[in-house]
N, C-alpha and C positions, 0 to 999 in steps of 0.2 A: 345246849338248850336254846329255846329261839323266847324270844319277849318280844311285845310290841308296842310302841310307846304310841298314847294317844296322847293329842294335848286338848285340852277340853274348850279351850276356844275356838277351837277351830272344824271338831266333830260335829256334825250335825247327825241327829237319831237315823237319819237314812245311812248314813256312813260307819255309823257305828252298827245297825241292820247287816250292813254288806260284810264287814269285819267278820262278828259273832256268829251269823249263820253260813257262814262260809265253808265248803268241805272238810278245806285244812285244817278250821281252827282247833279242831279235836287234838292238834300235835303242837299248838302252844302252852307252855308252861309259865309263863306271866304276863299282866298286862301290867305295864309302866302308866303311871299317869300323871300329865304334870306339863310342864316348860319355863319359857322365863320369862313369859310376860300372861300369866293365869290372872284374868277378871274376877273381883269376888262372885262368888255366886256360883258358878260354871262349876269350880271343883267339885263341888257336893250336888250338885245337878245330872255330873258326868256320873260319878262315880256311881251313885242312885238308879242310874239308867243298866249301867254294866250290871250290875249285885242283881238287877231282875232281871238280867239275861245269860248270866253266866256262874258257875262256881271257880272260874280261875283265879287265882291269887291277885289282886289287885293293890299294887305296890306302886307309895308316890313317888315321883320325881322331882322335887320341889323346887325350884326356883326362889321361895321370899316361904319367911315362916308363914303368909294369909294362907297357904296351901296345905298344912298342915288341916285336915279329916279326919274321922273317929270311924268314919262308913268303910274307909279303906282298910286292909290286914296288915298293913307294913309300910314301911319307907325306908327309901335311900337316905340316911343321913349323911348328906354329901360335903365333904371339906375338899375346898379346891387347891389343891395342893402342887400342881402346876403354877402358879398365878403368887403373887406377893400380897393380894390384898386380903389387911388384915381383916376386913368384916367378914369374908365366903372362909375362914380358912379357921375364923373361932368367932367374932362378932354374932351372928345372927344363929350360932347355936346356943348362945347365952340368950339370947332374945328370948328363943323359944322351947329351952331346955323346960317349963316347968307346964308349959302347954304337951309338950310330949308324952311329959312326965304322967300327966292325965290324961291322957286319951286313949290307953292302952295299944297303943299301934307295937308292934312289932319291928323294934328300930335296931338298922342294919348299918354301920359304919360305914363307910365309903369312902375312900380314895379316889376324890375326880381329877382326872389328866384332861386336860387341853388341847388336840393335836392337830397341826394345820392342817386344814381339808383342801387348803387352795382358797379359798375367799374367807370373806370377813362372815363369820354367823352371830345372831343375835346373841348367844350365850358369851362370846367374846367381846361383844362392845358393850353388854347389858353390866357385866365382871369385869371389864376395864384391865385382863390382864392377857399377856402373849401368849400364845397356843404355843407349844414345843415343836418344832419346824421337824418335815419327816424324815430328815438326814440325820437326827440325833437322836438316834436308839437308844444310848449309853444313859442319855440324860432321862429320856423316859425311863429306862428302866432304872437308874438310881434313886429318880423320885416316886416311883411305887413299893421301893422296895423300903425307904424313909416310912412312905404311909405306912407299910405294915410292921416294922418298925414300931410305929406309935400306934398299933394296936389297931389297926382298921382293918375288919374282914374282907372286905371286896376291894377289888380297884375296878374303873371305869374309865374308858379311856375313850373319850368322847373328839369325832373332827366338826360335832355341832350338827345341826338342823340342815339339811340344804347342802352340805357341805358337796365341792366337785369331786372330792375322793375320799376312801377309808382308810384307815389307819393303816402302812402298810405292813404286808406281814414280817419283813426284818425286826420292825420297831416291835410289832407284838412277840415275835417271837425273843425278842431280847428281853422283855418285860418277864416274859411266862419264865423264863431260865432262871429270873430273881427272886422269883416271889411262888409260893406255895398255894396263895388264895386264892379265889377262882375271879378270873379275868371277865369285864363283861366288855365289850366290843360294840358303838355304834357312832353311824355316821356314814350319810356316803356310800351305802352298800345300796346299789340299785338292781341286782342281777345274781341269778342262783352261783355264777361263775364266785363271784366277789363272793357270796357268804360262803361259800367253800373256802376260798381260801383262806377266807380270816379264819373258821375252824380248825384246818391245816396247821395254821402258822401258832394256833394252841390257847383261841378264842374258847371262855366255857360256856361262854352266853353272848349271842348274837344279836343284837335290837334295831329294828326298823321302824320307823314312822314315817317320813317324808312321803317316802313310795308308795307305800300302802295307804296314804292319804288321797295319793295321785294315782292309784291302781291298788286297787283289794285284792283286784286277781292275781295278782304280787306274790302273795303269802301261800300260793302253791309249790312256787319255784324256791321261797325259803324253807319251806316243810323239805322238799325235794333235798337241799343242800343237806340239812339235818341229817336226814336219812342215810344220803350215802356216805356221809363225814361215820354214823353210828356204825354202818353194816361195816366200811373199810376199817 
């Protein structure tokens, strides 16, 4: 499956236009919303804009409980479970367990991994914890397999925003050999070659946003990858 993460401070309605009427987008299966520095206001702005131009599943990505929406279907409830700090990993789902609890969102457990992309991204300095270096598959995959473990249905294994590279396929494909739950995969994929292979390497869900911020026309050559990961 392919996803496409907007982050709502940064969309402007022309770009979110180019996004949604776009040939491919008929072969996306969700849009992510979210990041780790979301303005009040934007979320439910963003999100309000998509719901009138689309029916695809619109599922947060939260960075801080102010991101949590009612307008949205769903959310990542994401525990950073790469990382030691105690607030991303139970802290701030106490925060906002009981805002949840009312908003009828559709909440998805998550398992977030951290994995070096080659530079520093804001989701690493924002969480103040180490990204898992991509020489150490064993550890990515013992700590997704912990997550599911403690009950979390997805894992996500993120090299951040920007990142110079994607998670490589060794490290995913060690991941996928642990764990049953379906893997989602972003970061750093800038080219139909890279989401093939993270597919390949037994990626279930692929997500882009950097690129397709930087080129919409992007998301033909990931529909592409899709396709030929599906027919082979």
């Amino acid at each position: 499956m392919v996803a496409v993460l907007i982050d709502p401070d940064k969309a402007s309605e022309n770009q979110i236009d180019k996004l949604v009427f776009n040939p491919s987008f008929d072969q996306v299966d969700f849009i992510f919303v979210g990041g780790s520095l979301v303005t009040d206001g934007s979320m439910k702005t963003c999100l309000e804009g998509l719901k009138k131009r689309t029916q695809k599943p619109l599922i947060i990505f939260p960075g801080s409980p102010n991101q949590i929406d009612d307008t949205a279907d769903a959310i990542l409830l994401l525990s950073l479970i790469s990382g030691r700090n105690s607030d991303l990993l139970i802290g701030r789902h106490v925060e906002s367990a009981h805002k949840l609890k009312r908003s009828g969102l559709e909440i998805l457990s998550t398992g977030y991994i951290l994995i070096d992309g080659g530079r520093t991204t804001t989701v690493s300095y924002i969480s103040g914890t180490t990204p898992i270096p991509q020489d150490k598959p064993g550890i990515a995959a013992a700590t997704a397999l912990a997550g599911v473990q403690l009950g979390q249905q997805l894992i996500y294994l993120d090299c951040g925003s920007g990142a110079n590279q994607y998670a490589s396929p060794k490290l995913i494909g060690a991941v996928k050999n642990e764990v049953d739950t379906p893997v989602i995969v972003g970061g750093g994929i800038t080219s139909q070659a890279d989401a093939e292979a993270v597919f390949q390497a037994g990626a279930d869900v692929v997500v882009v946003g950097n690129k397709l911020e930087e080129s919409p026309e992007f998301l033909g050559e990931l529909v592409k990858a899709k396709k030929a990961f599906v027919i082979n």
